[in-house]
C-alpha positions in Angstrom: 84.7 159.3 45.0 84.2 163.2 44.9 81.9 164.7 43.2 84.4 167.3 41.9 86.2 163.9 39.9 85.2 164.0 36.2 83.9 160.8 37.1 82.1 162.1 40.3 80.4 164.9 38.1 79.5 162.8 35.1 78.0 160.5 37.7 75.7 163.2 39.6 74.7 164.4 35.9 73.4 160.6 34.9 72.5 159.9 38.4 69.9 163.4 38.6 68.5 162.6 35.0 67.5 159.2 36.0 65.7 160.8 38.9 63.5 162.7 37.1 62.9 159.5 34.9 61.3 158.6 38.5 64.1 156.0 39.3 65.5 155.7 43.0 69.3 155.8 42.5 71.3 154.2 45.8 74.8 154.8 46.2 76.9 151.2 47.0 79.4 152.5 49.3 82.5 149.9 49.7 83.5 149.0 53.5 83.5 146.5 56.0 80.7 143.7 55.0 80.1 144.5 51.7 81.2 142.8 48.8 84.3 144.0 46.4 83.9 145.3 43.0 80.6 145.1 43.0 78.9 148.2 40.8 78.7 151.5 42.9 74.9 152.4 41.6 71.7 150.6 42.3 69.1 152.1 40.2 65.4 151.1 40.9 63.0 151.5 38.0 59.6 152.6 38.5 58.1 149.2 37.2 59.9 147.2 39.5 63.1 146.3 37.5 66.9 146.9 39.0 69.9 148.0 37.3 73.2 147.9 37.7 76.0 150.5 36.9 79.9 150.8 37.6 80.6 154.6 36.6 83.9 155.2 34.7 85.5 158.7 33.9 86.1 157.2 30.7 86.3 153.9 28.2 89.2 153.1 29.1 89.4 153.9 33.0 91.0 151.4 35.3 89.0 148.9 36.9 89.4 147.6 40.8 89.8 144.2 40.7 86.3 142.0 40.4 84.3 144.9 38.9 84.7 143.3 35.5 83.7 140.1 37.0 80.9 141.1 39.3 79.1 142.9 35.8 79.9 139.8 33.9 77.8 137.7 36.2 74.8 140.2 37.0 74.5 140.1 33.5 75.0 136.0 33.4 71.9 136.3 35.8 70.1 138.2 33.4 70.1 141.4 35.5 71.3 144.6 33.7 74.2 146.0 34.8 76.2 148.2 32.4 79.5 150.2 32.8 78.9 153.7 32.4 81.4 156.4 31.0 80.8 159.8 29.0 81.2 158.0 25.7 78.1 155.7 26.0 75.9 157.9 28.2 73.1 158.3 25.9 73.7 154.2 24.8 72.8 153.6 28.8 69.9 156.2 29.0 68.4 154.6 25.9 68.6 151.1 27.4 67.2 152.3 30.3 64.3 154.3 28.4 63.7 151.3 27.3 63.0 148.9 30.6 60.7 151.9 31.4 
């Protein structure tokens, strides 16, 4: 995905504030040997927790096949993994805030 998408630049927006929370963001990049639909962000929190987040351009953009299914059971495994889009940016942050 460019970053020039509106999903690309929301994205690097949400991606650079968690930095400065003092979160290492890792980009999931999809290709041979990794596994399909799983979320495209791995974000480590300073105190040792991991979240999970598939990036959207909006509520209701399409989903690759498993992504629904690959949030459904991180969160089943009681890991937190979210979809993120610009209508519940600050609803992620602030669940994020809070693991801090």
């Amino acid at each position: 995905m460019s970053s020039q998408t509106p999903e690309g630049k929301f994205k690097k927006s949400f991606c650079s504030d968690l930095r400065k929370l003092g979160c290492t963001v890792l980009q999931y990049q999809q290709g041979v040997g990794t596994v399909k639909g799983f979320p495209d962000t791995i974000v480590l929190l300073p105190e040792g927790l991991v979240v999970f987040i598939e990036f959207k351009a909006s509520k209701t953009a399409k989903f690759q096949p498993l992504q629904k299914e690959w949030i459904q059971k991180l969160n089943d495994r009681e890991y937190f993994a979210w979809v993120c889009y610009p209508g519940n940016r600050d609803e992620i942050m602030g669940e994020i805030k809070r693991l801090l």
